[in-house]
N, C-alpha and C positions, 0 to 999 in steps of 0.2 A: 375620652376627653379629659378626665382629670390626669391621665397620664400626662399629656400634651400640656395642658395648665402645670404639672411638678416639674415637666423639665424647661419650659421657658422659665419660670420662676431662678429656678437653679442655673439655666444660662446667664441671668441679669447678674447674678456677684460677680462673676472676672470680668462683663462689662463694665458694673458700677467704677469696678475699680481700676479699670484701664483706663476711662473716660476720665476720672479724676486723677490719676499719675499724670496723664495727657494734661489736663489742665494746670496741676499744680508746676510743671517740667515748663509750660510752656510762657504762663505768668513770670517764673525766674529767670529767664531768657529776655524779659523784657523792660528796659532802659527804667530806672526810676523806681520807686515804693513807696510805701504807703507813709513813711516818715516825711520823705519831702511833701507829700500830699498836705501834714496833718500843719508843719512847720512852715511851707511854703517855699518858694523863691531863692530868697533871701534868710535863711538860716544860716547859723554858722555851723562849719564840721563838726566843732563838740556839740553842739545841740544835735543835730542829728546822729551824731553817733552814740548819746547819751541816750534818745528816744530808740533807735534802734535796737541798744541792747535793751530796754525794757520791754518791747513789743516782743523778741528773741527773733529779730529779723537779723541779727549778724550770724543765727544757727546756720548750718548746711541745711538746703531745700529738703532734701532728706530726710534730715531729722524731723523739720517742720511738719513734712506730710505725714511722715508718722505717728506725730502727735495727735495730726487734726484725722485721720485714720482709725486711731486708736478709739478716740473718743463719738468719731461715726457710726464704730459698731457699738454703741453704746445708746445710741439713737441722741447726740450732740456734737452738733455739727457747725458747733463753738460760735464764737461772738465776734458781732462786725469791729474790727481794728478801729473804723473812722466815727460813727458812732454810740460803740459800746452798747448795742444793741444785739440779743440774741440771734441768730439768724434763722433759727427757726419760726422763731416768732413777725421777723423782717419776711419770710415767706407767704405766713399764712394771714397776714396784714393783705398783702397785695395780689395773691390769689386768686380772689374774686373776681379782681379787675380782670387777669388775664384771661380766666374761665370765662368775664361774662363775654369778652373777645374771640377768642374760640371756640365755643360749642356753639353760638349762631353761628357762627363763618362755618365748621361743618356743616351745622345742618342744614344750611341755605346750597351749599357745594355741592351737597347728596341726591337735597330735594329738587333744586332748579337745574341741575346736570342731568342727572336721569330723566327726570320730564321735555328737557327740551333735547336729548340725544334719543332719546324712544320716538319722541314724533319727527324727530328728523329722518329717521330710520324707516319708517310707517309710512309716511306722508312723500321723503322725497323731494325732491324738486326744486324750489326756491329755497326753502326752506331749509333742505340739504347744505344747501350749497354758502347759505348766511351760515349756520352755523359752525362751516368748515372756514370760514373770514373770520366770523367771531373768537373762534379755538385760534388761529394763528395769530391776533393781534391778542388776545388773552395772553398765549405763552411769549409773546415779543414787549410786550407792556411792562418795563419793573412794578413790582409793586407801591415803591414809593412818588413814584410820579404819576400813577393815578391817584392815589391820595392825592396830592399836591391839586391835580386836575379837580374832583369830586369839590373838595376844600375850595379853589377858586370859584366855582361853580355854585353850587350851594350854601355854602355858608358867608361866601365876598360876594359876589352878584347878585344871590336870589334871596339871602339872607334868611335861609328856613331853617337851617341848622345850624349848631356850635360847628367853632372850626379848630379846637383844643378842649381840652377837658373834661372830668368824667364826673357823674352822679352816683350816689349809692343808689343801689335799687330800693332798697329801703327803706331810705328818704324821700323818694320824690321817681316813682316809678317813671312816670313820663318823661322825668331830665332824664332817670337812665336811660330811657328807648332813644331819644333824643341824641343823646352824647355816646351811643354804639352804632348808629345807623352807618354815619360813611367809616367808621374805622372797618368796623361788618363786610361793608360792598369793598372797599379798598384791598380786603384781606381775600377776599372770596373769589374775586374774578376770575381768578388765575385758576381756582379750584372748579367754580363754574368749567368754563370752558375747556379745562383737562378730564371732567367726566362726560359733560357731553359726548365727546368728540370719543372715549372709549366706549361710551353706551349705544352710540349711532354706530362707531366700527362691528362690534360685538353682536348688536340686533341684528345688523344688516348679514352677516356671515350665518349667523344661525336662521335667518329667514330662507336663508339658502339652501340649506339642509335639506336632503331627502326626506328624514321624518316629518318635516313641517308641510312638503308638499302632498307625505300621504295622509296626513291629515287634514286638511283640505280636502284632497280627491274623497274623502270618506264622508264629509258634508259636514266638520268639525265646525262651528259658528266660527268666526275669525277673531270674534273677541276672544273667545277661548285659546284659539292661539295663540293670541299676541300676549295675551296675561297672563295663562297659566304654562304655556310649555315657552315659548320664545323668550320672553321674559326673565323668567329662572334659567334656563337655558344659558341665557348670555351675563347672569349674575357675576360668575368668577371673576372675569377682566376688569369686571366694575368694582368689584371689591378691590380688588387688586389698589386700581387708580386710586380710590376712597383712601386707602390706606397711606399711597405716598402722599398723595396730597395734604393729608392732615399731620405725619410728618413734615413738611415742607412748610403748613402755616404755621409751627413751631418757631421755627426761622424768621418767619413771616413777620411775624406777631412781635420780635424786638423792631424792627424798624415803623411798623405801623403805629407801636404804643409811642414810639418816639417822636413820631412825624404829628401826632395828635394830644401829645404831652397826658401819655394816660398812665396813671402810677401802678403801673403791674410789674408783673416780675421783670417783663424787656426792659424797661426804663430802669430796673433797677439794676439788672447786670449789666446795662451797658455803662451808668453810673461807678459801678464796681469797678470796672474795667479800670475808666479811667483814674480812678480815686489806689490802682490796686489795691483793694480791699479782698484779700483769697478768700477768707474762708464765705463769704457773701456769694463769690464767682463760682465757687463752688457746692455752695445749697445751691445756687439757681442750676447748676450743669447737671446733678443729681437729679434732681427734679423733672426736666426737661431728658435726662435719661430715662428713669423711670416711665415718664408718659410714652417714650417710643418704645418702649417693653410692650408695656399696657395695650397701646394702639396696635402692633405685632400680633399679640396674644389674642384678643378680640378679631384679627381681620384670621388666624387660624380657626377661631370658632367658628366663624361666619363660612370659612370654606367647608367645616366638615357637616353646617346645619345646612348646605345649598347641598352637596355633593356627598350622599352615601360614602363611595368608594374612597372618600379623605378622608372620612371618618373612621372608617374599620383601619386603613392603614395606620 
C-alpha cells in the first residue's frame, strides 16, 4: 500500500506540470490581458504598454512560466496581477466555501446513491424501474438549470431558503446549513443518480452469482447476504462511480458557486479567467489538480481494502 501511495505521489509532478504548461499555453492564446483589464477600455497604447512592461507581460509566455514555475517549486505560487494579493493566501480565504460545497455533495452522492440503488436492486419493481427514470433525467438535467429550477422553487415561490449567498459556519451555523442546502442538492443530483443506478446494476449481477445462490440453499439468513457478501461483493463498480463522480463535481462546483454567487475557488477562477489574472488561474488549476490525485489515490485504497488480490498486486 505505501508502495501504491509513493508512486501516485511521484506520478502527480509531470501532471502538476503538464496541467499548468496546458494552462499557462492556453491563457496566452487568448485575446486580451490583464493590463487592459487593470486600464480598461479606453487606455491609451503608451499606458498600456507602460503597464505591460511593468507587470513583464511583454516577456515571452515562456519566460513567464518559468518564472512563476520556478517560484512553485518553492511553495510560491506568486501574487494576484489585479489585486496584488498572494495567491496562496486568495486560496485558503475561499477554501472553505468550496470544501463546505463539496464534501456534503459527496457525502449525500455516496450515501443517498447507495441506499437507494441497493433497495432498487433488493426490492425490484416500481421501485426499480423509478430509479432507472430518475438516473436518466439525473444524467439529462445540466446541472445549472436545476439550480435555476431549486432557486425558483425554494427560495422565489416558497421562500424557505436564500437564493445567492453564503455564511461562515462560524458565524451563524444555521445561515451556513441555510445558504448550502440547494447549492448541496443542485450539485449532488447528478451524483445521486450516477451511483444509484451503478449500485442497482452491480447488486443485481452479483445477486446473480452462483455463490449467492449457494448460499441461500445453505439456509444463509438473507440479511446476511445482502450485507455481508452481496454488498461488498458489488463495492468495486461503486467505488469506481464514487470516484468519477466526485471528479466531475470538481467541474460542477465552478458553475454552481457561480449560479449561487458563493466566493469559493469557482467564482474565483472563473473571475480570473476573465480579469486574466494567471497566476490566480493557476493556484486554482493546481489545486483542483492535486484534489483529482487525491481522489485517485483514495479510490486505489478503497480497491485494495474491498479486494485482497488488488492489494497484494
Amino acid at each position: 500500500m505505501l508502495r501504491l501511495i509513493g508512486h501516485r505521489i511521484a506520478m502527480s509532478i509531470p501532471l502538476l506540470l503538464i496541467v499548468s504548461l496546458i494552462v499557462f499555453a492556453l491563457e496566452a492564446l487568448v485575446p486580451g490581458d490583464a493590463a487592459r483589464t487593470i486600464l480598461g477600455e479606453n487606455a491609451t497604447a503608451q499606458s498600456l504598454a507602460a503597464l505591460r512592461d511593468q507587470l513583464g507581460l511583454n516577456d515571452p509566455w515562456t519566460v513567464r512560466y518559468g518564472d512563476w514555475l520556478a517560484g512553485a517549486f518553492h511553495g510560491d505560487l506568486g501574487t494576484s496581477i489585479i489585486s496584488g494579493v498572494d495567491v496562496s493566501s486568495s486560496l485558503s480565504t475561499r477554501l472553505g466555501v468550496t470544501l463546505s460545497l463539496l464534501i456534503p455533495s459527496m457525502l449525500l452522492s455516496a450515501v443517498a446513491g447507495i441506499a437507494l440503488g441497493f433497495a432498487s436492486a433488493v426490492r425490484g419493481g416500481v421501485l426499480g424501474r423509478f430509479i432507472d427514470v430518475v438516473s436518466l433525467l439525473g444524467f439529462a438535467l445540466p446541472g445549472f438549470w436545476v439550480a435555476l429550477i431549486l432557486v425558483a422553487f425554494f427560495a422565489v415561490q416558497l421562500d424557505l431558503l436564500p437564493a445567492t449567498g453564503y455564511q461562515e459556519l462560524t458565524v451563524s451555523p444555521g445561515g451556513w446549513l441555510k445558504s448550502i442546502i440547494l447549492p448541496v442538492l443542485a450539485l449532488s443530483l447528478h451524483g445521486i443518480t450516477a451511483v444509484a443506478k451503478q449500485t442497482r446494476d452491480s447488486v443485481m449481477e452479483v445477486l446473480e452469482a452462483d455463490y449467492v445462490k449457494f448460499l441461500r440453499a445453505n439456509g444463509v439468513s438473507e440479511r446476511s447476504v445482502r450485507y455481508r457478501h452481496v454488498l461488498r461483493n458489488a463495492a468495486i463498480p461503486v467505488v469506481t462511480s464514487l470516484g468519477l463522480v466526485s471528479v466531475g463535481m470538481l467541474g460542477g462546483a465552478v458553475f454552481i458557486e457561480n449560479v449561487f454567487v458563493l466566493p469559493g475557488l469557482g467564482s474565483l477562477a472563473t473571475q480570473a479567467t476573465l480579469d486574466h489574472d494567471v497566476p490566480v488561474i493557476l493556484g486554482v488549476g493546481v489545486f483542483f489538480t492535486l484534489s483529482v490525485i487525491v481522489i485517485n489515490l483514495l479510490i486505489d485504497i478503497a480497491y485494495g481494502l474491498l479486494n485482497p488480490k488488488v492489494r497484494v498486486s
